[in-house]
C-alpha positions in Angstrom: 0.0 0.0 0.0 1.2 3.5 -0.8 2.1 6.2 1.8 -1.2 8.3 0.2 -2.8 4.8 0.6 -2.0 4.8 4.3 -3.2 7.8 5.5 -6.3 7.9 3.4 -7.1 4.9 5.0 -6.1 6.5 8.7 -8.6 9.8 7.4 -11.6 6.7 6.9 -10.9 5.5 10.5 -10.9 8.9 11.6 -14.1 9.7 10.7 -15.3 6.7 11.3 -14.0 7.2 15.3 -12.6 4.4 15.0 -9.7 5.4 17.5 -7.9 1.8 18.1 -7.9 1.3 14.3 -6.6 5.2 13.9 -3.8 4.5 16.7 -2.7 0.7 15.4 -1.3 2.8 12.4 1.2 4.9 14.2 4.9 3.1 15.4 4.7 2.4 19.4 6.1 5.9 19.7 4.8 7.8 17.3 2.5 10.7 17.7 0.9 14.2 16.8 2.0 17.2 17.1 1.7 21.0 16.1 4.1 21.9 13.2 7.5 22.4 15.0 6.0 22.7 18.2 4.3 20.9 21.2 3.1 17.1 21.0 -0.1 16.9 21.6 -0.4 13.2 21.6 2.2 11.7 22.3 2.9 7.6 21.7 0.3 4.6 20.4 -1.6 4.6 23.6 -1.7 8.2 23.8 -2.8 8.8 20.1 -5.4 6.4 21.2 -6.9 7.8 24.3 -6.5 11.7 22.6 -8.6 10.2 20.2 -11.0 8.6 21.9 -11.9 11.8 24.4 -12.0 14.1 21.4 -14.7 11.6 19.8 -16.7 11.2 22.9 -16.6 15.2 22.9 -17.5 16.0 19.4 -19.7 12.7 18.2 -19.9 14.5 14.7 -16.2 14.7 13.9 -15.4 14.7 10.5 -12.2 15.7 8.3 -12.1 15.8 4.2 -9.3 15.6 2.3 -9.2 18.8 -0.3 -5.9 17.8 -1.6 -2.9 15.3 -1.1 0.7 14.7 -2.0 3.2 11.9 -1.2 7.0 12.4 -1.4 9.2 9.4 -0.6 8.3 9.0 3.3 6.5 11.9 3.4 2.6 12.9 2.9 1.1 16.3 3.4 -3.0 16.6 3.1 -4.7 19.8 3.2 -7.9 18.8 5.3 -11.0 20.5 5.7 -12.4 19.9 10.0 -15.7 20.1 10.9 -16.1 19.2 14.7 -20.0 19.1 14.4 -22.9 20.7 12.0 -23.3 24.0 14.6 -19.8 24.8 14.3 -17.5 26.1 11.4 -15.6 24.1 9.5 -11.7 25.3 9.6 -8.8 24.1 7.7 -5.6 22.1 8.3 -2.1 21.3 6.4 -1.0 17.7 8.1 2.3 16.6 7.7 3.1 13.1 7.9 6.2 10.9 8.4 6.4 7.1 8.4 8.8 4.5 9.4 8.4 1.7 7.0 4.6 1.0 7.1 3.8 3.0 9.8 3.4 6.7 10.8 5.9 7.8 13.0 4.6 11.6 13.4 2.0 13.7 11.9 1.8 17.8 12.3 -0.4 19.7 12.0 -0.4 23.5 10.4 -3.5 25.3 11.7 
């Protein structure tokens, strides 16, 4: 499966809430961050439980991809976020980095 593959795959499980699915995609210490900042989850487990509490908080979570681009271990999305129908959508650059098969960090531009 290609990178792009990958992480369109991770966006389906997102949206779907699925957060053990989301977080079996990242390396054991992978994690999310802000671009070139703070982690914001930080490891598997922590992906996972991040997840899971921003799910139980905003049931209608969805992102959409508006564009994508893969570059040897690298994929960047530009994602349109809409946390639920009574609150405007914003906008996001992800940035993700793998380690063979698996995602080792994404960060996000805001």
């Amino acid at each position: 499966m290609s990178k792009l593959a990958t992480v369109e795959k991770l966006i389906a499980l997102y949206n779907a809430q699925d957060a053990d699915a989301y977080a079996a995609m990242f390396t054991e210490q992978g994690s999310e961050a802000g671009y070139r900042g703070d982690v914001l989850r930080e490891g598997r487990e922590g992906v996972r439980a991040g997840l899971k509490a921003m799910f139980a908080q905003f049931p209608e979570n969805r992102a959409d991809i508006k564009a994508s681009y893969e570059l040897g271990d690298y994929v960047v999305l530009h994602e349109e976020v809409c946390r639920s129908p009574e609150t405007a959508p914003f906008e996001v650059v992800s940035i993700y980095s793998f380690e063979n098969e698996l995602i080792e960090r994404v960060e996000f531009v805001k």
